[in-house]
C-alpha positions in Angstrom: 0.0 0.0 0.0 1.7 3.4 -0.9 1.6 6.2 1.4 0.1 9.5 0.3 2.3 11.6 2.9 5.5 13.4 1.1 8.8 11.9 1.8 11.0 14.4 4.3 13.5 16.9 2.7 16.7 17.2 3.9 16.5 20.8 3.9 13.0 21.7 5.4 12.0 24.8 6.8 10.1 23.7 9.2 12.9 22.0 10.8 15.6 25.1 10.2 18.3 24.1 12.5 18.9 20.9 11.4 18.5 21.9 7.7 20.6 24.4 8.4 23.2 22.5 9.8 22.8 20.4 6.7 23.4 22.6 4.3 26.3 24.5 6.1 28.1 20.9 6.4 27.4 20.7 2.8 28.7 23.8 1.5 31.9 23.7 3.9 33.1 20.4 2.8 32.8 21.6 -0.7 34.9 24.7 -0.5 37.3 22.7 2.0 38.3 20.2 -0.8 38.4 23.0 -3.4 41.1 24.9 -1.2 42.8 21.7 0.1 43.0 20.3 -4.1 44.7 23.2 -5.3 48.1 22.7 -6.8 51.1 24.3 -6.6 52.1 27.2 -4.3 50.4 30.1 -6.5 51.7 33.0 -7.8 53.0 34.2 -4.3 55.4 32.4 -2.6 54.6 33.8 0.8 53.1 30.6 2.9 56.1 28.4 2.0 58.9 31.1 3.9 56.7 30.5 7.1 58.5 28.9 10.2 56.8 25.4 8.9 59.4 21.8 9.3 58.9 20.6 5.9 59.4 24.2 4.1 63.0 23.0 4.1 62.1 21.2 0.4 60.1 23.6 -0.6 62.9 26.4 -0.6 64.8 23.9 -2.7 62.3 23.5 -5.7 61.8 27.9 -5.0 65.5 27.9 -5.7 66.0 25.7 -8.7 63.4 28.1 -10.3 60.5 25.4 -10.3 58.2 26.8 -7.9 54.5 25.6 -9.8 55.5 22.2 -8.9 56.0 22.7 -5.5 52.8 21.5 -3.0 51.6 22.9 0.4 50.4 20.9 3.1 46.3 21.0 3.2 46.8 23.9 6.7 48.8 25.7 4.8 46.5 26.3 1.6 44.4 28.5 3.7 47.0 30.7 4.8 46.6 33.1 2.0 46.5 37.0 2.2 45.4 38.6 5.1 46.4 35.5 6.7 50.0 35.9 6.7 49.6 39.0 8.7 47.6 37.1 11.5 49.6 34.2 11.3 52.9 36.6 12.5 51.0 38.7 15.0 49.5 35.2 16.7 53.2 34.1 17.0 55.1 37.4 17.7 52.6 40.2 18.2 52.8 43.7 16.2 56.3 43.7 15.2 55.8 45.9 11.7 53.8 49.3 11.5 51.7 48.1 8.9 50.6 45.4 11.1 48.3 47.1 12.8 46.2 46.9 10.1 45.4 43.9 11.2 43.0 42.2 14.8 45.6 41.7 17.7 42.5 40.1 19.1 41.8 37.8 16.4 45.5 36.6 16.3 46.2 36.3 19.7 42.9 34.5 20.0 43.8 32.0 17.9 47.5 31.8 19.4 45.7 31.3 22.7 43.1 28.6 21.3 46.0 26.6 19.6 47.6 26.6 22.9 45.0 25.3 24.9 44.0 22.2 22.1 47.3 21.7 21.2 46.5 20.2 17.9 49.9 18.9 16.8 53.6 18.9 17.8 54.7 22.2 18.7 57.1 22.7 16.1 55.1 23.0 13.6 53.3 25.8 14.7 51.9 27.4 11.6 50.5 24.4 10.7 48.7 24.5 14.4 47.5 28.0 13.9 46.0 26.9 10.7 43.8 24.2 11.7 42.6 26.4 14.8 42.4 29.2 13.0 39.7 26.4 10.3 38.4 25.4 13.5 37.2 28.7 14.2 35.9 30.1 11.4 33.9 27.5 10.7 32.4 27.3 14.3 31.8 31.1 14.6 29.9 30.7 11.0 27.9 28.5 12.0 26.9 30.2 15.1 26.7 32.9 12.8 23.7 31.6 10.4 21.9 30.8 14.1 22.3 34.3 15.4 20.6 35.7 11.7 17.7 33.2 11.8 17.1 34.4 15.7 17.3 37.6 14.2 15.0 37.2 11.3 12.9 36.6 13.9 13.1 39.0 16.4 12.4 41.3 13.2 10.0 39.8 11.2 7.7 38.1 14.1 6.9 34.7 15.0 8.1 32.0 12.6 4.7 30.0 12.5 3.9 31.7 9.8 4.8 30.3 6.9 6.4 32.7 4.5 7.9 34.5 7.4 9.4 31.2 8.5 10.4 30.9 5.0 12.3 34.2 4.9 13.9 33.5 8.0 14.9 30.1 6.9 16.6 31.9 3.6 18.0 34.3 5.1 20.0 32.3 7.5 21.0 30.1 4.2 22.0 32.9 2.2 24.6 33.7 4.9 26.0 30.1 4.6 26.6 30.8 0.5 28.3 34.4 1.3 30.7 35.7 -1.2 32.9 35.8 1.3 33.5 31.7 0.9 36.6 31.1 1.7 37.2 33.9 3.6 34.3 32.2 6.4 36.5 29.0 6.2 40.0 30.0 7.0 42.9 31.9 9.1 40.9 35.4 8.3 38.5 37.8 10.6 35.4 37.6 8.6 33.5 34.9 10.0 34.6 36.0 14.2 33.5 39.4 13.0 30.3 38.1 11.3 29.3 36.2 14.7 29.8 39.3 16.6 28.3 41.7 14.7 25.1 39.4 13.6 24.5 38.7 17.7 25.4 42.1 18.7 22.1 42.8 16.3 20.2 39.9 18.0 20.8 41.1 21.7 20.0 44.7 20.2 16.9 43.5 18.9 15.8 41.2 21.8 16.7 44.1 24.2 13.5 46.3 21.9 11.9 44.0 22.7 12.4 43.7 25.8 11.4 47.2 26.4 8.1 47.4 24.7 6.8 44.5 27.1 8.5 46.6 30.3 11.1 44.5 30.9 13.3 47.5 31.5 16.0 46.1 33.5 16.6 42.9 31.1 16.1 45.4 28.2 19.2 47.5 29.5 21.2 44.5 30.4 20.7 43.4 27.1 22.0 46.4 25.5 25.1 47.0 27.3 25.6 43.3 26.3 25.2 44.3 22.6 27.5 47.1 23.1 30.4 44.7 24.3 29.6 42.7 21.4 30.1 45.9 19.2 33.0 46.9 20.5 34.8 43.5 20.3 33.8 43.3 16.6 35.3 46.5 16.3 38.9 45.5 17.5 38.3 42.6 15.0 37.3 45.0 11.8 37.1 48.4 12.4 34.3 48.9 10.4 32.1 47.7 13.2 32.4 51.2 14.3 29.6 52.2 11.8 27.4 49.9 14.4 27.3 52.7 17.1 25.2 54.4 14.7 21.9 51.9 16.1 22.6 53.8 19.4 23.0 57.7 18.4 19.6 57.4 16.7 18.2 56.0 19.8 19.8 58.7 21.7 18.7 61.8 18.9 15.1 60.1 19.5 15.3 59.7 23.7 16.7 63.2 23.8 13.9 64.7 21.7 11.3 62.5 23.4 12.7 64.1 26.7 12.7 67.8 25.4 9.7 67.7 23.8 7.5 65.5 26.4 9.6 67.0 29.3 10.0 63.3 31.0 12.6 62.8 33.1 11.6 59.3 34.0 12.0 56.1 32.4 13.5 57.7 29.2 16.4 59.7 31.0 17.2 56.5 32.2 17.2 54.7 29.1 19.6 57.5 27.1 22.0 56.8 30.2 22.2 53.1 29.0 22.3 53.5 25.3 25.0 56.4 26.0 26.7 53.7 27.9 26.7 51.3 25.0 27.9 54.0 23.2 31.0 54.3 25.1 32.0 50.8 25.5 31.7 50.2 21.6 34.1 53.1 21.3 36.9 51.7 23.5 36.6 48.9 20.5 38.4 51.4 18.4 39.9 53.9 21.1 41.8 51.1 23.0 43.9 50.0 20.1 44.7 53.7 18.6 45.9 54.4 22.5 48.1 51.7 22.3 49.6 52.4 18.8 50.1 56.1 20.0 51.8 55.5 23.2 54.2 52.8 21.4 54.9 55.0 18.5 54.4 59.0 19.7 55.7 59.0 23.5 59.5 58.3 23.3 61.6 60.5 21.3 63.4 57.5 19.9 60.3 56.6 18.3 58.3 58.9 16.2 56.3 58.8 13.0 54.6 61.9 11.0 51.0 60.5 12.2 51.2 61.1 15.6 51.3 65.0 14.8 47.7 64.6 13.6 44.7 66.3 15.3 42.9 63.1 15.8 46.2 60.9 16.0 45.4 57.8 14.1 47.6 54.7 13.2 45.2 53.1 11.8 44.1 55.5 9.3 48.0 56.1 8.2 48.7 52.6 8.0 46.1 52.3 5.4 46.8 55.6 3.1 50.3 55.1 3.8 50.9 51.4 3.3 48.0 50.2 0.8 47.2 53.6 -0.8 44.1 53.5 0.4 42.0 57.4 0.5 39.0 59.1 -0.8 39.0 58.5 -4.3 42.7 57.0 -4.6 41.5 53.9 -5.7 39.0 55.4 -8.9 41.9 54.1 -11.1 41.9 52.5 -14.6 43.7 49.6 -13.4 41.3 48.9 -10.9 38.3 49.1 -13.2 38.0 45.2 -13.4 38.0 45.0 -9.7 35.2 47.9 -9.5 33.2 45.5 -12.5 33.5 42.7 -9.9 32.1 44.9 -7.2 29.3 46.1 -8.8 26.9 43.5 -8.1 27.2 42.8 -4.0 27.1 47.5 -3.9 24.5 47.3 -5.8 22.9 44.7 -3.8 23.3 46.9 -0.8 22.1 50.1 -2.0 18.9 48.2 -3.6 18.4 46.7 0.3 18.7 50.1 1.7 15.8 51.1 0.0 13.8 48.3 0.3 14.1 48.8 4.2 12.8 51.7 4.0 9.5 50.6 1.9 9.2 47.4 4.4 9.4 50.0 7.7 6.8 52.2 6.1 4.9 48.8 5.2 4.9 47.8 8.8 3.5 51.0 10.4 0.1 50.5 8.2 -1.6 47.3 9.8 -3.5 46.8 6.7 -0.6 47.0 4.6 1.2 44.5 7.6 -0.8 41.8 7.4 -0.8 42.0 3.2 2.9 42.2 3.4 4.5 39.4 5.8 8.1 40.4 5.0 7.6 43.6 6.6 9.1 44.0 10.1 6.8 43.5 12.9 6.7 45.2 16.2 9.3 47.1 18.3 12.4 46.0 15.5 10.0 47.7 12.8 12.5 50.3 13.1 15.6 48.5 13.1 15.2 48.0 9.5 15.8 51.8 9.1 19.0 52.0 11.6 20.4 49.2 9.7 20.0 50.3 6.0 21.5 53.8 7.4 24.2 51.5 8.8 24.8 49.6 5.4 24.5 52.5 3.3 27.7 54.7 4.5 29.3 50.8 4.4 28.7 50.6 0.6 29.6 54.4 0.4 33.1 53.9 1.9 33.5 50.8 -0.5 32.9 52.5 -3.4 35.0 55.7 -2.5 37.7 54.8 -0.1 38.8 51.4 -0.1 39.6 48.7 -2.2 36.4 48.1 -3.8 36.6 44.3 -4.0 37.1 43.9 -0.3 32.7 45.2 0.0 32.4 41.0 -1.3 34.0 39.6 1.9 33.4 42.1 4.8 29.5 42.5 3.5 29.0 38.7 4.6 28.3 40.3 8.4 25.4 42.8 7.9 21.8 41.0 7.7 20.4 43.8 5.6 20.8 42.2 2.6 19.9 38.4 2.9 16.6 40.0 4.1 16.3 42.2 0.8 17.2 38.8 -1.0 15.2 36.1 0.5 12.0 38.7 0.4 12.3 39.2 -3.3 12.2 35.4 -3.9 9.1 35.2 -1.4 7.4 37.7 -3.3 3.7 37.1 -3.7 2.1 40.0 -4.2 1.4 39.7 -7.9 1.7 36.9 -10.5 4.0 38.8 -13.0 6.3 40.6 -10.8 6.8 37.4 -8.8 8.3 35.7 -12.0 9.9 38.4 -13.1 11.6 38.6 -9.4 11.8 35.1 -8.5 13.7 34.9 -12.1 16.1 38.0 -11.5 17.0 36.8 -8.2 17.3 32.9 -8.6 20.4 33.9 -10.6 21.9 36.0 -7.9 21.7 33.2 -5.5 23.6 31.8 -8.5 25.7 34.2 -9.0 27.0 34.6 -5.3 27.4 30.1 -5.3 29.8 30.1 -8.6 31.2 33.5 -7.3 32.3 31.7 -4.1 33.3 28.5 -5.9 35.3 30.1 -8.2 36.9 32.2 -5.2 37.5 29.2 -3.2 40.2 28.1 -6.2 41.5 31.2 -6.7 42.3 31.7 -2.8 43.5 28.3 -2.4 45.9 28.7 -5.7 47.0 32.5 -4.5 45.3 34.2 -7.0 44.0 37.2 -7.4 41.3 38.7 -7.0 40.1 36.8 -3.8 
């Protein structure tokens, strides 16, 4: 007798963690034997100079002038770019200016955590730091794609509804197929930063919450907490600064509720917490400029022309200085393939800051609300609106002051986005535009799985652009 019931997906929505966990295991293997396949040492010889025991053969082939025949071990194929840098700050701290460019935290972190597992022989150390340094991006991913589906939640409403389920369900997967790839699954400060920053948002949003029920004290606790989480993702990327812009508008907004209501109460109170927040977040990128100007601008012995700035910054120098990176310096003809390669994900984000906008407004109608179930919902309505302002000066910055390409990597930690995404597939609310959209954005899902494919071979093989 054949059963009428539907045999279970693998990936159901109404199961998300474990289909979640499914396709994240999935997709990681994938790019892991991508990385770990690729032959050769690359175009850069830079991994095979590190302090590893069997380099010894690889300087041998380097020097007979036959390096494309030469072969990493699998930990050292994902110590590529930025990697390097962490790599020598985890094992001797900031030795170079130019390091500082780069998350003491993050590589003492993963000194620390390859200490305490002690993964292999402590002579080969690099090799250590590598596989903790796997470890860790893929665990702090993960926890990552949790902390945007709680999220998704806490902003779009309860997930018994189906096609809000469904958006939150494809949100969260959207993160695990990031154009970051590779960059989530290796010795690099994406995917720590992406944890942070994604559950700094959730213990923001819970503590709204939080506060529109009356649960003031848990709703203050909670934001201080979101503030620590702010600034530690700051000392991991400084662009986690643009964050503290979720608590100056709640402060413009308490202050004017205070002048204009003349309430001294509850509110007064609550602008004393967010202003707190505010300051811890700041001491994510205060601390670390401190440091740099008392090593470089206190002694005489040791001086450099940026400590003579009003606002004395090392990291800003080290950046212009170093990597030529400025308002503008980068609109270059040379770089025009790398701006072509960009153009997708900034558009992406300036599209999503838009759409936040319309879904906010959405939200306020309850006619409109209830039409319209990938419209925020409740307190976090509002969110939407701090966030896009959030994202918006992110994508500005891209596009006028760094290196474009890096907007495909450090974009993987902001939720805006995946929302803007995983609505426009949901789309329901007529039949033509739903083709046309499901269509158009089927094949940037597409786009961002062969972008981070292709990425995956390129970073393993040392190769530029990734």
């Amino acid at each position: 007798m054949s059963s009428s019931s539907p045999r279970p997906s693998l990936l159901d929505p109404s199961r998300p963690i474990r289909s979640l966990s499914i396709a994240f295991g999935v997709w990681k293997a994938i790019l892991f034997v991508i990385i770990a396949c690729c032959p050769g040492l690359g175009y850069d010889t830079s991994s095979s100079h590190l302090p590893f025991p069997s380099t010894s053969a690889l300087d041998v082939l380097i020097s007979s002038g036959d390096p494309s025949h030469a072969s990493l071990p699998i930990p050292l194929k994902f110590v590529r770019w930025d990697s390097i840098y962490f790599v020598h700050i985890a094992q001797a701290g900031y030795v170079f200016e130019q390091e500082w460019a780069f998350s003491y935290v993050y590589g003492k972190l993963v000194d620390r955590l390859t200490s305490v597992f002690s993964w292999s022989d402590a002579s080969s150390g690099v090799a250590s730091l590598a596989v903790t340094a796997v470890v860790l991006a893929h665990l702090t991913h993960f926890l990552s794609v949790l902390a945007l589906y709680k999220l998704s939640i806490n902003v779009f409403g309860n997930d018994s509804v189906q096609k809000q389920q469904l958006l939150c369900f494809l949100s969260a997967a959207l993160h695990i197929v990031s154009p970051a790839g590779a960059f989530l699954s290796s010795l690099n400060a994406e995917s720590l930063f992406s944890f942070l920053h994604i559950t700094g948002f959730y213990i923001y949003s819970s503590s709204r919450r939080d506060h529109h029920v009356g649960k003031h004290v848990a709703s203050y606790a909670k934001l201080v907490v979101s503030g620590i989480l702010f600034a530690v993702a700051t000392t991991v990327r400084s662009n986690g600064i643009l964050s503290g812009i979720l608590l100056a508008y709640d402060a413009v907004l308490l202050l004017h509720r205070i002048v204009s209501q003349r309430s001294l109460g509850e509110p007064t109170v609550h602008l004393c917490f967010v202003v707190l927040s505010g300051c811890i977040l700041a001491l994510g990128l205060i601390i670390p400029q401190t440091l740099a100007y008392i090593s470089y601008c206190t002694t005489e012995d040791v001086s450099r022309p940026w400590c003579q700035f009003l606002v004395p910054s090392i990291y800003s120098w080290v950046q212009s200085h170093y990597w030529d990176v400025g308002f503008f310096r980068y609109w270059t003809l040379s770089n025009l393939p790398l701006f072509l390669l960009s153009t997708p994900m900034l558009l992406i984000l300036f599209l999503s800051c838009f759409w936040a906008r319309g879904a906010t407004v959405s939200s306020s109608s309850p006619k409109t609300s209830q039409a319209n179930s990938d419209s925020a919902s409740g307190p976090a309505s509002t969110l939407l609106t701090q966030l896009a302002i959030t994202q918006f000066l992110l994508a500005v910055l891209a596009l006028t002051s760094y290196h474009v390409q890096i907007i495909n990597r450090i974009s993987s930690g902001y939720p805006l986005w995946y929302w803007y995404i995983a609505s426009q597939l949901l789309d329901t609310r007529s039949l033509q535009s739903t083709l046309k959209s499901r269509s158009y954005f089927s094949r940037v899902v597409q786009l961002m799985v062969v972008y981070a494919l292709v990425q995956a071979t390129l970073y393993g093989s040392f190769l530029p652009p990734a």
